[in-house]
Each structure stands twice: as structure tokens, then as C-alpha cells.
PyMOL Python script that loads the backbone (N, CA, C, O; Angstrom):
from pymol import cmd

cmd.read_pdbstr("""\
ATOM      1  N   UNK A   1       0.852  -1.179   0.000  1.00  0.00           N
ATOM      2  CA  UNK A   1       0.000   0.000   0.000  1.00  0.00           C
ATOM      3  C   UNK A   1       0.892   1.234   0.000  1.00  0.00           C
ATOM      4  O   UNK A   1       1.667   1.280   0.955  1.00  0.00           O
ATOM      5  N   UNK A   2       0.964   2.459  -1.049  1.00  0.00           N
ATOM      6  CA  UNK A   2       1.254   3.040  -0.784  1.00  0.00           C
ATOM      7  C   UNK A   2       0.657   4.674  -0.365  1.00  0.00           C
ATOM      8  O   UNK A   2      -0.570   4.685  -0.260  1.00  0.00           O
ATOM      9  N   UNK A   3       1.196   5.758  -0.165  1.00  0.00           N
ATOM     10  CA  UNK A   3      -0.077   6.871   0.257  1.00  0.00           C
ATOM     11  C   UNK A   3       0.147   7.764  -1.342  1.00  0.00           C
ATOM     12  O   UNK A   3       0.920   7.570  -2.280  1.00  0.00           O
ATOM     13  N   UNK A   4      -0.780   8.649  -1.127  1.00  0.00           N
ATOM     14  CA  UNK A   4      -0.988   9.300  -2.311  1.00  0.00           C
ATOM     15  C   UNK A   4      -0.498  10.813  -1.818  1.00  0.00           C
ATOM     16  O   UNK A   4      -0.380  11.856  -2.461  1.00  0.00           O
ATOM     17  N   UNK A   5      -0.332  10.601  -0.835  1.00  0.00           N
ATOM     18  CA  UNK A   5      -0.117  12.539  -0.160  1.00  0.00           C
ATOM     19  C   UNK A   5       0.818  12.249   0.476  1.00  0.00           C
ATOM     20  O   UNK A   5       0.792  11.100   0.918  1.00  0.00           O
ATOM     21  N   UNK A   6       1.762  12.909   0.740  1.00  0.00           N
ATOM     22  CA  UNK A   6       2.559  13.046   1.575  1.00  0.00           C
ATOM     23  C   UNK A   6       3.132  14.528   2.424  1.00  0.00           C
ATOM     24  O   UNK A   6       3.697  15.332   1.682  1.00  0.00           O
ATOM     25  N   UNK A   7       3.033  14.867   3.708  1.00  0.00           N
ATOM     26  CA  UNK A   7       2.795  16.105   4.066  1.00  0.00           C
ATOM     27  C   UNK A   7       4.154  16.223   4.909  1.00  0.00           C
ATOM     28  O   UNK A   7       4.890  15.258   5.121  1.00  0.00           O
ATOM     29  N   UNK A   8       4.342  17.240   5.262  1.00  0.00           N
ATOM     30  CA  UNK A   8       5.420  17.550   6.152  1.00  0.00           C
ATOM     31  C   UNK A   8       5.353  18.860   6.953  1.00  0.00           C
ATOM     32  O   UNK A   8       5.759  19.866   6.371  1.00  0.00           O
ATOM     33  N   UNK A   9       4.955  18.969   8.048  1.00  0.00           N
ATOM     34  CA  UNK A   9       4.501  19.922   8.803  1.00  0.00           C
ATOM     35  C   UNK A   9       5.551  20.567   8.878  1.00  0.00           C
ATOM     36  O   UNK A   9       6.659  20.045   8.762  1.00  0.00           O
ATOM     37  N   UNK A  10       5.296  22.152   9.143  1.00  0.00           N
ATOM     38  CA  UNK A  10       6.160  23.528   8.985  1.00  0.00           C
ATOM     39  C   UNK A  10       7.366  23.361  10.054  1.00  0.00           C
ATOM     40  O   UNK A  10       8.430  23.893   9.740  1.00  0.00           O
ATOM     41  N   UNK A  11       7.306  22.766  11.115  1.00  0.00           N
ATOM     42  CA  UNK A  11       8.176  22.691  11.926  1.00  0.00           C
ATOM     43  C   UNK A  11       9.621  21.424  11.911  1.00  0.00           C
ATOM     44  O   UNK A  11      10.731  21.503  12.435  1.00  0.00           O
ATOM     45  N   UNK A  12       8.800  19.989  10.822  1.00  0.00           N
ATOM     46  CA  UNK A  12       9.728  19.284  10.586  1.00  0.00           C
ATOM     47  C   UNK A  12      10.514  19.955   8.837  1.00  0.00           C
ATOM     48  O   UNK A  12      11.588  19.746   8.274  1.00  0.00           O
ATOM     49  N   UNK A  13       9.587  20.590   8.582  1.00  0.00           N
ATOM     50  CA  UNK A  13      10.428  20.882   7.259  1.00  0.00           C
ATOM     51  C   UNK A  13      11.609  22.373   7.213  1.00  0.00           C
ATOM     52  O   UNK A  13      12.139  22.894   6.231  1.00  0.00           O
ATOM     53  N   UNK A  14      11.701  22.691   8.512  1.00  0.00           N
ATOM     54  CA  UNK A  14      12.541  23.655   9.127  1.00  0.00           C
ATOM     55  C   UNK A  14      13.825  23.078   9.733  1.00  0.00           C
ATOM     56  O   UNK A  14      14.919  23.575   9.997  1.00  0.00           O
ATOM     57  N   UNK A  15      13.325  21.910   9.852  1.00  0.00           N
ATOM     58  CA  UNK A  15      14.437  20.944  11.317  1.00  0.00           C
ATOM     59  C   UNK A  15      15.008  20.360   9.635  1.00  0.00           C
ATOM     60  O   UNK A  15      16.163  20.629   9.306  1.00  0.00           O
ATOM     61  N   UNK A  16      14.222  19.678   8.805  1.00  0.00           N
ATOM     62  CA  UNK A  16      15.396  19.512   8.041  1.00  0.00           C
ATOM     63  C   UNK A  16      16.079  19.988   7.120  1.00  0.00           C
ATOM     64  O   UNK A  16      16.953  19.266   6.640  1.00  0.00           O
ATOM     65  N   UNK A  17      15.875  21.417   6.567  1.00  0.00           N
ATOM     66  CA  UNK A  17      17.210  22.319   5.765  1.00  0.00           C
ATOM     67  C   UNK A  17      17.770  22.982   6.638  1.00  0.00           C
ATOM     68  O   UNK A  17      18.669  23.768   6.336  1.00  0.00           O
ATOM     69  N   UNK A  18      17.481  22.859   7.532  1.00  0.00           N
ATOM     70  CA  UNK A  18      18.778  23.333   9.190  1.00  0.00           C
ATOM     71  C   UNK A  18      20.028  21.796   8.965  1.00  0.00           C
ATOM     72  O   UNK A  18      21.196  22.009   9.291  1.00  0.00           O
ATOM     73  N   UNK A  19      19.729  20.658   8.528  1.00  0.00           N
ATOM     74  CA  UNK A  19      20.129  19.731   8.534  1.00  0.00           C
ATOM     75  C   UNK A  19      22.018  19.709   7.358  1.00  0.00           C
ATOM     76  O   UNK A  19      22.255  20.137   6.229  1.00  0.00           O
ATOM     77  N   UNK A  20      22.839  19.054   8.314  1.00  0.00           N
ATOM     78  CA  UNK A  20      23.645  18.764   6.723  1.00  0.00           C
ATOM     79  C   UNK A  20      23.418  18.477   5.785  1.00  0.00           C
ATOM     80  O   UNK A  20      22.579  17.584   5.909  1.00  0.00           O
ATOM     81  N   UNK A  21      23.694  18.706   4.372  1.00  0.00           N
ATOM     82  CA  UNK A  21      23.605  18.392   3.649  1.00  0.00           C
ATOM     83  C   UNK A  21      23.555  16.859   2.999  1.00  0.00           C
ATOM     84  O   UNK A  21      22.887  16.454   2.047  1.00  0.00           O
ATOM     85  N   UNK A  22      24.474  16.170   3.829  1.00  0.00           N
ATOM     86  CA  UNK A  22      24.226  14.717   3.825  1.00  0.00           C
ATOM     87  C   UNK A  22      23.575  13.967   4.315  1.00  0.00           C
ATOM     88  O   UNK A  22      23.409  12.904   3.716  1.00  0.00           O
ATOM     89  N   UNK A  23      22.910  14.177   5.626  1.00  0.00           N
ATOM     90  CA  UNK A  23      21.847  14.062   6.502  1.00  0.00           C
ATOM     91  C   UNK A  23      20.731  14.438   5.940  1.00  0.00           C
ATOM     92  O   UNK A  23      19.765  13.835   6.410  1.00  0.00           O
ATOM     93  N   UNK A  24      20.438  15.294   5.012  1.00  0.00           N
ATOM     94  CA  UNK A  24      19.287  16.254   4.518  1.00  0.00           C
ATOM     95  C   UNK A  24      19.004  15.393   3.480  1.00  0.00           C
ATOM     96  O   UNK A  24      17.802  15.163   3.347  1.00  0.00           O
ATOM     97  N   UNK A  25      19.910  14.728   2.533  1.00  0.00           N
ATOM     98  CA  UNK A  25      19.754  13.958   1.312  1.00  0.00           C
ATOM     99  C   UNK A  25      19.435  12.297   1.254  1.00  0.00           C
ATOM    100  O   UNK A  25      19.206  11.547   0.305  1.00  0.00           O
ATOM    101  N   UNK A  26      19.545  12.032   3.007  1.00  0.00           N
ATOM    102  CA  UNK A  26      19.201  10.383   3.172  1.00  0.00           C
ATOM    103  C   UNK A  26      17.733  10.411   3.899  1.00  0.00           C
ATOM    104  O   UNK A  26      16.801   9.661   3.607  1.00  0.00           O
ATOM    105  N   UNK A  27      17.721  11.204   4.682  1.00  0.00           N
ATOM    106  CA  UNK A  27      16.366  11.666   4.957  1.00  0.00           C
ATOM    107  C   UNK A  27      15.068  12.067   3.759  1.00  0.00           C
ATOM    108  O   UNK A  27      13.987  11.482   3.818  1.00  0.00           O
ATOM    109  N   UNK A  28      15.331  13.040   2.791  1.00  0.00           N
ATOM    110  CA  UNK A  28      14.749  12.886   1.441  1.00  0.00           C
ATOM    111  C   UNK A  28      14.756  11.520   0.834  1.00  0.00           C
ATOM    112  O   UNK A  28      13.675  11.345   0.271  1.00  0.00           O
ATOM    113  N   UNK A  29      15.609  10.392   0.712  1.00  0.00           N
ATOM    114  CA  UNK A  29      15.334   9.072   0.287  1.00  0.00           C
ATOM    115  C   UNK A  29      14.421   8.520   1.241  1.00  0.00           C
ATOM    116  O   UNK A  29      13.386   8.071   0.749  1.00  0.00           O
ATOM    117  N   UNK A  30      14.553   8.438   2.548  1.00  0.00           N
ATOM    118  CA  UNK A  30      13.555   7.654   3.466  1.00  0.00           C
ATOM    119  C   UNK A  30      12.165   8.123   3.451  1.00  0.00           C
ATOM    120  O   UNK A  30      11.131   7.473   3.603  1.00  0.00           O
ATOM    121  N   UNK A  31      12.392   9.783   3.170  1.00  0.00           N
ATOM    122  CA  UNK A  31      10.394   9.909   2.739  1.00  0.00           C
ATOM    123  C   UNK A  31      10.026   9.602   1.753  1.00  0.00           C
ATOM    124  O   UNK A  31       8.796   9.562   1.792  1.00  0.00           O
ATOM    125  N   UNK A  32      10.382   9.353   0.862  1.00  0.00           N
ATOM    126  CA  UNK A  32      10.406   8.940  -0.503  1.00  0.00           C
ATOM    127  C   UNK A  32      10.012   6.826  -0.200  1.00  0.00           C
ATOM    128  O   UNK A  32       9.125   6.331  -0.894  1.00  0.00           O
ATOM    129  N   UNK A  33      10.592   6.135   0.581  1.00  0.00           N
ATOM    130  CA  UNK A  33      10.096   5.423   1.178  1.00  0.00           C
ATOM    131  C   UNK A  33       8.870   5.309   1.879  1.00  0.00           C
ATOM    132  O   UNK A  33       7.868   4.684   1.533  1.00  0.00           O
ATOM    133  N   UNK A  34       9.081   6.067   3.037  1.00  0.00           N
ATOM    134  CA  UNK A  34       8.057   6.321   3.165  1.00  0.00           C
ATOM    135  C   UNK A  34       6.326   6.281   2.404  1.00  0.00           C
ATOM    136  O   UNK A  34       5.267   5.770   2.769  1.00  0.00           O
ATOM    137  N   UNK A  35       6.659   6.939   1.442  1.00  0.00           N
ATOM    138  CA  UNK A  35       5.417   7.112   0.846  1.00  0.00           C
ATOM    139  C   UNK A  35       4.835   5.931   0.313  1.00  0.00           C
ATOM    140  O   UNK A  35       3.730   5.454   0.574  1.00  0.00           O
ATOM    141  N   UNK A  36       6.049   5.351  -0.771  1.00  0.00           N
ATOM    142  CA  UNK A  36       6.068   3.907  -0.889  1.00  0.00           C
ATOM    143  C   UNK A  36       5.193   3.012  -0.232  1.00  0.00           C
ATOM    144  O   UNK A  36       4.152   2.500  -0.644  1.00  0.00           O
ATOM    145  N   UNK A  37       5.893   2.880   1.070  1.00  0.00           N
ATOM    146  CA  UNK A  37       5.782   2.052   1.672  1.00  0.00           C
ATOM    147  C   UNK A  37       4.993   2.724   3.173  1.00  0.00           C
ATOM    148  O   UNK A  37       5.645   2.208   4.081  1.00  0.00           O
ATOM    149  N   UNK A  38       4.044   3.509   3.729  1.00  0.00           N
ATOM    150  CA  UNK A  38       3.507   4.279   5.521  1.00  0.00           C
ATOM    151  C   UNK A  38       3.935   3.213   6.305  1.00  0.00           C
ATOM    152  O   UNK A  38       4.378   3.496   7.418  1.00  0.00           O
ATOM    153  N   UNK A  39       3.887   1.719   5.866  1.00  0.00           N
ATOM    154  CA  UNK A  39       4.070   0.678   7.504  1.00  0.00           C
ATOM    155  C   UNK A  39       5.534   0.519   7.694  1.00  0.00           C
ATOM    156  O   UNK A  39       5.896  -0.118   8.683  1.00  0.00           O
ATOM    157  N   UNK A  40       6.478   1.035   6.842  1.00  0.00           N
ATOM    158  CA  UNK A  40       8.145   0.649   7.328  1.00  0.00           C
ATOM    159  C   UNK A  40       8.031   1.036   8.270  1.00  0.00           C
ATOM    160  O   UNK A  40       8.466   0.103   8.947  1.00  0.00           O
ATOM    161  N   UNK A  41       7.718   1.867   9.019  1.00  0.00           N
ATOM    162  CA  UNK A  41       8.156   2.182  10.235  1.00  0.00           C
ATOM    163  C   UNK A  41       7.936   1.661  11.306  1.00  0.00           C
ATOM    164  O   UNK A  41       6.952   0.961  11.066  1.00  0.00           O
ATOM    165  N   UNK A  42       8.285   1.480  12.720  1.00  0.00           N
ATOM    166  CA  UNK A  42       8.236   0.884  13.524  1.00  0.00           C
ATOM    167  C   UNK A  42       7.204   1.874  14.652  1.00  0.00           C
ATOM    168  O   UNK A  42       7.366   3.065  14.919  1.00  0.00           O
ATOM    169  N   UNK A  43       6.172   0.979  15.156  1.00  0.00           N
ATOM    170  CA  UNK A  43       4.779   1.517  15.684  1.00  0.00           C
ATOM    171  C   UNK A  43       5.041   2.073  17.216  1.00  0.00           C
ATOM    172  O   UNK A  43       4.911   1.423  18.254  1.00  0.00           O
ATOM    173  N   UNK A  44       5.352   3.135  17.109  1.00  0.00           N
ATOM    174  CA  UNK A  44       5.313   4.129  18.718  1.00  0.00           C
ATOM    175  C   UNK A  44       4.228   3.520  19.694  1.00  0.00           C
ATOM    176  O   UNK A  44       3.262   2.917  19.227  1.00  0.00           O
ATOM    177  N   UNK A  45       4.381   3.668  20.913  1.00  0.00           N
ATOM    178  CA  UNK A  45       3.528   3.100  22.044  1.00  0.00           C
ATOM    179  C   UNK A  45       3.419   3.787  23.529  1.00  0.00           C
ATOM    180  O   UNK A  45       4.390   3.756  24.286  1.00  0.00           O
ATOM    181  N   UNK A  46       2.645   4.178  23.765  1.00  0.00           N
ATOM    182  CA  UNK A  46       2.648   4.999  24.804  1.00  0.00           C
ATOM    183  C   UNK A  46       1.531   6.467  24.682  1.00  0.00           C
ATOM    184  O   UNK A  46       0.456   6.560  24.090  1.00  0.00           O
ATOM    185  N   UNK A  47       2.150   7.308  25.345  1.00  0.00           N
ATOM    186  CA  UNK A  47       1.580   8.883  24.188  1.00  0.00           C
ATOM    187  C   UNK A  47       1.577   8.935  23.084  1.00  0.00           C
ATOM    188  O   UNK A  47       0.556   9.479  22.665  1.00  0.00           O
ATOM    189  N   UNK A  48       2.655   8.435  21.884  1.00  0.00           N
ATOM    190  CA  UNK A  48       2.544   8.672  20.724  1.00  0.00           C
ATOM    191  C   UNK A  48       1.772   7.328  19.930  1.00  0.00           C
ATOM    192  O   UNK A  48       1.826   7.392  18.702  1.00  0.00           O
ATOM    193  N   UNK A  49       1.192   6.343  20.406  1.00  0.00           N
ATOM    194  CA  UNK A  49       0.441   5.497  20.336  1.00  0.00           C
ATOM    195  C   UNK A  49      -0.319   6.049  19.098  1.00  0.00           C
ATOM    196  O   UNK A  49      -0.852   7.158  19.137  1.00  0.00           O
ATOM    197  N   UNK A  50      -0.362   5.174  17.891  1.00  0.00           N
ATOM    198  CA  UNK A  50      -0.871   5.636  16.628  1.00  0.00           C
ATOM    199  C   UNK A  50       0.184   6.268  15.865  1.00  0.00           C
ATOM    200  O   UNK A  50      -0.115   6.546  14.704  1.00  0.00           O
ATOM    201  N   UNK A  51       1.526   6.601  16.314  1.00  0.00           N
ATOM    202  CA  UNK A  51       2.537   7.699  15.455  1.00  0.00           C
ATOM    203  C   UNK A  51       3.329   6.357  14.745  1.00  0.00           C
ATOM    204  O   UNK A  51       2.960   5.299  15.254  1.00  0.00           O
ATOM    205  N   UNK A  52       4.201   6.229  13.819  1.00  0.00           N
ATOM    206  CA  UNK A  52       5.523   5.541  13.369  1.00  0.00           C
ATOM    207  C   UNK A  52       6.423   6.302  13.622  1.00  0.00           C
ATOM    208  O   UNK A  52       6.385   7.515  13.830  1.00  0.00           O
ATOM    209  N   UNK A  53       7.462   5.436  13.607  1.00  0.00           N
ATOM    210  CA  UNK A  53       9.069   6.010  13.364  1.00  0.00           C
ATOM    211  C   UNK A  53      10.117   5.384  12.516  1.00  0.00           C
ATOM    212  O   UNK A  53      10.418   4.190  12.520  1.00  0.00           O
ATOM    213  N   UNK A  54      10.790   6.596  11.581  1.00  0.00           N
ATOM    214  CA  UNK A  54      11.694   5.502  11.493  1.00  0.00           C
ATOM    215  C   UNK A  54      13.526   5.776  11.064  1.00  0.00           C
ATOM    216  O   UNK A  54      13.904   6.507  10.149  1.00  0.00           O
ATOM    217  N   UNK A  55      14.139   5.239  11.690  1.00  0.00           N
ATOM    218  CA  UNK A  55      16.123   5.451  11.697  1.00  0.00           C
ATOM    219  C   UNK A  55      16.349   5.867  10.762  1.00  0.00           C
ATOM    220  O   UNK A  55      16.068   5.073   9.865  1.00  0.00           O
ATOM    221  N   UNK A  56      16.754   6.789  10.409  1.00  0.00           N
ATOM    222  CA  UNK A  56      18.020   7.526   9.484  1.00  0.00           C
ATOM    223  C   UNK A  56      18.895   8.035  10.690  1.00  0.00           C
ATOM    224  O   UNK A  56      18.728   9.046  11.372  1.00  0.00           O
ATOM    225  N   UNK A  57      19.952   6.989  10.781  1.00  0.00           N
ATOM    226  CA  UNK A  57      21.544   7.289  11.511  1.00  0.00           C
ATOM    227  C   UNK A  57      21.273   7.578  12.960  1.00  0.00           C
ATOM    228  O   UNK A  57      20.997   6.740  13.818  1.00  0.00           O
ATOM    229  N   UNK A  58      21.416   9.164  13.152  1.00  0.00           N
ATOM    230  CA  UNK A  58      21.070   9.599  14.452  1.00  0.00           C
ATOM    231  C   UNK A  58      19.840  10.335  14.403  1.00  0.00           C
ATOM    232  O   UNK A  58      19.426  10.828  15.452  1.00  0.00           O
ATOM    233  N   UNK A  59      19.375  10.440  13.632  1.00  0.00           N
ATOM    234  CA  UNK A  59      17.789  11.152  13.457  1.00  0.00           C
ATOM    235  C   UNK A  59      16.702  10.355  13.263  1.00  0.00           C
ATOM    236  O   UNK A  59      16.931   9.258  12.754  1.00  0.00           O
ATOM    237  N   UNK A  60      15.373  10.678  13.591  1.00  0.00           N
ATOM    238  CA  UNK A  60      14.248   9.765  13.684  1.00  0.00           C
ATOM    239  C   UNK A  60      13.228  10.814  12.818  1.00  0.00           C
ATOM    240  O   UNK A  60      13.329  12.036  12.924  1.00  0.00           O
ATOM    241  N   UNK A  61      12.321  10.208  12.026  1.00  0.00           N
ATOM    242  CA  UNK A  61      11.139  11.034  11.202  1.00  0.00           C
ATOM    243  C   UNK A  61       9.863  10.112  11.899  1.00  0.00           C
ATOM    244  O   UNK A  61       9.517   8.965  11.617  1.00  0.00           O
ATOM    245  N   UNK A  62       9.231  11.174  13.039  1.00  0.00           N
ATOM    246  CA  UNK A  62       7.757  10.285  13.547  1.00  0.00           C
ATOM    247  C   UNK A  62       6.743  11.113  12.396  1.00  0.00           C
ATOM    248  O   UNK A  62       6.905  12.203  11.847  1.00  0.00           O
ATOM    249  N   UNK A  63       5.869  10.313  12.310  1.00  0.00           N
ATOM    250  CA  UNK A  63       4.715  10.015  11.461  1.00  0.00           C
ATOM    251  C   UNK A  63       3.199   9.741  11.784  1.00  0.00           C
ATOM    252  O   UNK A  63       2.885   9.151  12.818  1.00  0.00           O
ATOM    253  N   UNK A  64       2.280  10.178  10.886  1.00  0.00           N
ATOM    254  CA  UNK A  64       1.369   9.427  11.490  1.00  0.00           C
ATOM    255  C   UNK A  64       1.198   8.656   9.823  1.00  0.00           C
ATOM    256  O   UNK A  64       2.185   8.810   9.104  1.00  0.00           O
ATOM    257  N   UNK A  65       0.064   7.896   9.243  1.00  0.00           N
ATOM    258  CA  UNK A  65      -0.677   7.473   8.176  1.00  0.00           C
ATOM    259  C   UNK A  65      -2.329   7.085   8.347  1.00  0.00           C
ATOM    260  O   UNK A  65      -3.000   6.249   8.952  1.00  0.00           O
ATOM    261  N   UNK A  66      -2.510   8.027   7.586  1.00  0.00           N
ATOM    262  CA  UNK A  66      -4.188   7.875   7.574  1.00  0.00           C
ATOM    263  C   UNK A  66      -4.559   6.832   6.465  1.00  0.00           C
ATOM    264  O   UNK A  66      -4.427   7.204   5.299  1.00  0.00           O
ATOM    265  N   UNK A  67      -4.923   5.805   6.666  1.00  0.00           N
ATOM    266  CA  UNK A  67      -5.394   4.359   5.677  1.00  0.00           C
ATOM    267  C   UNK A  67      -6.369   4.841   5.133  1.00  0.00           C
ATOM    268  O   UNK A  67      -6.561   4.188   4.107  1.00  0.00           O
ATOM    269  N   UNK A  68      -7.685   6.239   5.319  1.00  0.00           N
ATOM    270  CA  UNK A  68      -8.695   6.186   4.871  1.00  0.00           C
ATOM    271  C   UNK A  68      -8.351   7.156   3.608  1.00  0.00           C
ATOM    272  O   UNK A  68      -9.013   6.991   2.583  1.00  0.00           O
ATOM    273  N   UNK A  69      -7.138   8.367   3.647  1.00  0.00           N
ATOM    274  CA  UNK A  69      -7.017   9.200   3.005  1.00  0.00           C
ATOM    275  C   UNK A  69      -5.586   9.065   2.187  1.00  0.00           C
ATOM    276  O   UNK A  69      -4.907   9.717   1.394  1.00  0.00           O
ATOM    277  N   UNK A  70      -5.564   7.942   2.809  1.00  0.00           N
ATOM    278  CA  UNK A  70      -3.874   7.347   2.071  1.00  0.00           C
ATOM    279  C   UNK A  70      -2.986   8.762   2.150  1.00  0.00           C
ATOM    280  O   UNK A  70      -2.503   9.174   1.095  1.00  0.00           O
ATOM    281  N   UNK A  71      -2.760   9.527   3.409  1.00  0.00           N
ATOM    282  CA  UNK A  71      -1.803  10.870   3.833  1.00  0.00           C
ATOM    283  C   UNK A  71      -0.747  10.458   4.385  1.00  0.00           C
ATOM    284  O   UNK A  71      -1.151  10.047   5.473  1.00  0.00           O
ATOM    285  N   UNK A  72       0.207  10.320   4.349  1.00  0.00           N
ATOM    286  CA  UNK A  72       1.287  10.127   5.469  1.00  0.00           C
ATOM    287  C   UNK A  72       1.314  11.692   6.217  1.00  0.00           C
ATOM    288  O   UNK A  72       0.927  12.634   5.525  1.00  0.00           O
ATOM    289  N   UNK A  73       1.600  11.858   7.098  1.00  0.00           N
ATOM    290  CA  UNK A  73       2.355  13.199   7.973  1.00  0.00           C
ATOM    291  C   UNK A  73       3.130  13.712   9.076  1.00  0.00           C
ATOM    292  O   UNK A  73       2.896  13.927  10.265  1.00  0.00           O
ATOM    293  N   UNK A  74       4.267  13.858   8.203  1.00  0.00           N
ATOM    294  CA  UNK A  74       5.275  14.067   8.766  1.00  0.00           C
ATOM    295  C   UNK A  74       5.545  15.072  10.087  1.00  0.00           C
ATOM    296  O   UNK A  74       5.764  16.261   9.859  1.00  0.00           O
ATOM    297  N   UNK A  75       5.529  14.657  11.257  1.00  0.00           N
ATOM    298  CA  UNK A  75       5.467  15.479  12.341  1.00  0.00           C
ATOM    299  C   UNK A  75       6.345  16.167  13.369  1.00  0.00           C
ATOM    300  O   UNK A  75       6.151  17.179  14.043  1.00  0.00           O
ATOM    301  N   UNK A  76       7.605  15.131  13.277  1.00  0.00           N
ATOM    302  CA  UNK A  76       9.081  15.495  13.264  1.00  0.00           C
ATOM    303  C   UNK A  76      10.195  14.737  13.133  1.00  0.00           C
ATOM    304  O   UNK A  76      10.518  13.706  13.724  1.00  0.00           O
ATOM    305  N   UNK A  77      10.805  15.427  12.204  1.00  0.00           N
ATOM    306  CA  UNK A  77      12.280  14.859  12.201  1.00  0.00           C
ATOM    307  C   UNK A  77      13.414  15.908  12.707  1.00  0.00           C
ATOM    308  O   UNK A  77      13.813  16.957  12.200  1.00  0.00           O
ATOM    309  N   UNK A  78      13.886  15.034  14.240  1.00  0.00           N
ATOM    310  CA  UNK A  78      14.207  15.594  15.025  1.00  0.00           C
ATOM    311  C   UNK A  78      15.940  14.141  15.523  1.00  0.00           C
ATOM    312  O   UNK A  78      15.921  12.925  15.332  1.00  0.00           O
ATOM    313  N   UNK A  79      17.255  15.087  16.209  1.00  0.00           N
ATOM    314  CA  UNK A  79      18.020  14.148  16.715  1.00  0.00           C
ATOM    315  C   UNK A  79      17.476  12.704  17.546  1.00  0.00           C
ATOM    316  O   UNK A  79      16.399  12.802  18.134  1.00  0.00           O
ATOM    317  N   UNK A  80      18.236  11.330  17.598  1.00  0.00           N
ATOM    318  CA  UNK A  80      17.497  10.785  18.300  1.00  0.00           C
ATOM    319  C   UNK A  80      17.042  10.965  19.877  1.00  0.00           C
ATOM    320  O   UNK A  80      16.036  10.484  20.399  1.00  0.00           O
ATOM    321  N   UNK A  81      18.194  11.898  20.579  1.00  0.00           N
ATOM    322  CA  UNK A  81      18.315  11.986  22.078  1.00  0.00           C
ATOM    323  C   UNK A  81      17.099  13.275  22.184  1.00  0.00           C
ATOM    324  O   UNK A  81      16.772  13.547  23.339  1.00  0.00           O
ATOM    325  N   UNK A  82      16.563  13.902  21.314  1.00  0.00           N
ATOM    326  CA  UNK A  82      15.126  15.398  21.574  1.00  0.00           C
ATOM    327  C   UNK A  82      14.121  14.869  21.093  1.00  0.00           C
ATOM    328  O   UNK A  82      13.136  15.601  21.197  1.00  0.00           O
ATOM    329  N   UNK A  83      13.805  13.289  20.291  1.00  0.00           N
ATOM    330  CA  UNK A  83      12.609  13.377  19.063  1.00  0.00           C
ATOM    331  C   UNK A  83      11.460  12.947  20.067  1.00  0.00           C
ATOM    332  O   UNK A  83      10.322  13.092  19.620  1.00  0.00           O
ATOM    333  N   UNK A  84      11.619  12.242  21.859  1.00  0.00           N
ATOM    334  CA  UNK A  84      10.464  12.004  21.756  1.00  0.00           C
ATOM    335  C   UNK A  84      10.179  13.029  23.037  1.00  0.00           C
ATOM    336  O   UNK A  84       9.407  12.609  23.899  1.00  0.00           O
ATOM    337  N   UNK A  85      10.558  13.888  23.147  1.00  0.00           N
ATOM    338  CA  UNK A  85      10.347  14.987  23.870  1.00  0.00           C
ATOM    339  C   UNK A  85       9.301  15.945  24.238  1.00  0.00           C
ATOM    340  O   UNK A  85       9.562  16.884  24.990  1.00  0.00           O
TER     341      UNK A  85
END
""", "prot")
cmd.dss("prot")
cmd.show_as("cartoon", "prot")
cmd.util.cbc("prot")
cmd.orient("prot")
């Protein structure tokens, strides 16, 4: 299944052209996955219960995916030691 939308909220799309340039360009492949694919990610539990996540290096991109509207949305991609903050 893949989504048809893919969104990226104003605050993760700030966190990543603050990003290196090389960091900035593997992260662009993993949403690009992403879209592909909303279930790669591994299912948050707790408060973020309903969110995904998923590894690029030392950075994490949480998520949600709406199955009814086929949206992914991107909510932050943030270091791993601040993302679930």
C-alpha cells in the first residue's frame, strides 16, 4: 500500500534544511520510502500510540498514516536523544 499525499509539517520541514547536507539527502530518500511504503516504520507506544518512526543514523522522522485518506504526515524529524520529547 502506498499513500498518495505526503505532508510535512512547517516545523519538521525547518528541522530539516537546518540539517547537513548529507543528513538532509538520506532523509529525502527515506520519505520517498516512506510514501512507498507508511508501515516501514516501527509503531510508537505509549503517548505517541498511533505515530511511526523511522532510523536515518542519528535522526528519527515520527509520522502518522491515515489508511482512509492514504496521507502520510510528517510530524518530526528531530536528533534521536530530543525526538520524543
Amino acid at each position: 500500500m502506498s499513500a498518495d499525499t505526503l505532508v510535512v509539517q512547517k516545523s519538521a520541514r525547518k528541522k530539516l534544511h537546518k540539517l547537513p547536507a548529507q543528513v538532509h539527502r538520506k532523509i529525502i530518500i527515506r520519505l520517498r520510502v516512506i510514501k512507498e511504503n507508511p508501515l516501514v516504520g516501527a509503531k510508537l507506544h505509549g503517548e505517541l500510540s498511533g505515530f511511526y518512526k523511522l532510523r536515518v543514523g542519528d535522526y528519527r522522522i515520527v509520522y502518522e498514516f491515515d489508511s482512509k485518506s492514504k496521507t502520510v504526515i510528517v510530524l518530526k524529524i528531530e536528533h534521536r536523544q530530543g525526538v520524543y520529547r
